[in-house]
N, C-alpha and C positions, 0 to 999 in steps of 0.2 A: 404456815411456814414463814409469812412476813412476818409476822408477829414473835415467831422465835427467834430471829436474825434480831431483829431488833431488842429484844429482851437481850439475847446474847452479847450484841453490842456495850450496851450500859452495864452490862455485869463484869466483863472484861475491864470497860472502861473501868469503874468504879473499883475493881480488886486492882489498877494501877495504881490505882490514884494511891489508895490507904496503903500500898504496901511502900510507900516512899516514908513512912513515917508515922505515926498515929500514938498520941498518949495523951495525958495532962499536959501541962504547961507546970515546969516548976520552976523557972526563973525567964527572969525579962529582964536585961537591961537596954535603956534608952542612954543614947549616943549625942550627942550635939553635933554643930558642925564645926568646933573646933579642937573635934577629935583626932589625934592623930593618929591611930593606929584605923577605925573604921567610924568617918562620920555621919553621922543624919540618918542611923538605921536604929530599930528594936531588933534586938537580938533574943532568943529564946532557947531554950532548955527543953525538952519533952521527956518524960519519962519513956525509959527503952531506947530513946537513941534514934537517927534519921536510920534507915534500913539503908543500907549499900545497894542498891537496884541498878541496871546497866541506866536507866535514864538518868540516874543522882552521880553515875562512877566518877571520879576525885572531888565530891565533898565530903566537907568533915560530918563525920556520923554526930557531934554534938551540940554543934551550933548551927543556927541558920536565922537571917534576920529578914525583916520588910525594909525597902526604904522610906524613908521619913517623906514623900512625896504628895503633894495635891490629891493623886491620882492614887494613890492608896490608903487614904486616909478610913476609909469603910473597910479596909484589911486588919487595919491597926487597931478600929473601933470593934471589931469583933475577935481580934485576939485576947485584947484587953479585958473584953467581956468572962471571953474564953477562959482566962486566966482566974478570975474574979470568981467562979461558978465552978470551977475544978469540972469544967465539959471537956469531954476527951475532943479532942483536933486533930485532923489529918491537913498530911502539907506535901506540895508539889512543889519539889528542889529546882532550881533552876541552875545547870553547872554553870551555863555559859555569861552570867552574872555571876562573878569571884567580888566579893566585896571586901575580904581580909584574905588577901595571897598568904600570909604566910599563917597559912593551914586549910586552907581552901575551901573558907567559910562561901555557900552559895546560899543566893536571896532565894527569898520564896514567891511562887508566882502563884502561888494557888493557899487558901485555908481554910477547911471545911470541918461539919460537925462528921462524927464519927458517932454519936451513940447509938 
């Protein structure tokens, strides 16, 4: 019985995770910081679109970026990768990081392999 709570656990877990988003990577643009509309992020494309889930509700289903940060630099380096390798990717929206208000671009706080 521990062992099936715990299997159960990580499978729930894991079917949130990917339902926030999962495909290719078909575009990336890099931002500077003397961007005006959204600076210092990679912004991406996935094929299929970010999935509408109650934990992503008001971001845009097409866009979502990292910020260009210290501390994400291993997010970026495996996006990148990501991108490079046509490896499908799964991504955890983050609403409450809006990094483009006017459409309700949220960051990604999570990027993982999906194959």
């Amino acid at each position: 019985m521990k062992y099936f709570k715990l299997f159960s656990f990580f499978g729930l877990t894991l079917f949130s995770f990917t339902s926030l988003g999962a495909g290719k990577i078909t575009a990336i643009w890099h931002s500077g910081p003397d961007d005006p509309s959204h600076a210092n992020v990679i912004q991406i494309q996935i094929e299929g679109g970010f999935a509408q889930e109650i934990n992503a509700e008001g971001c845009n289903p097409n866009y979502a970026a990292i910020r260009n940060t210290q501390e994400r630099q291993h997010m970026i380096s495996y996006l990148l990768t990501a991108y490079a390798t046509k490896e499908r990717v799964g991504v955890v929206l983050n609403p409450a990081d809006i990094y483009y208000t006017n459409g309700g671009r949220c960051t990604i706080s999570r990027i993982f392999s999906v194959n």
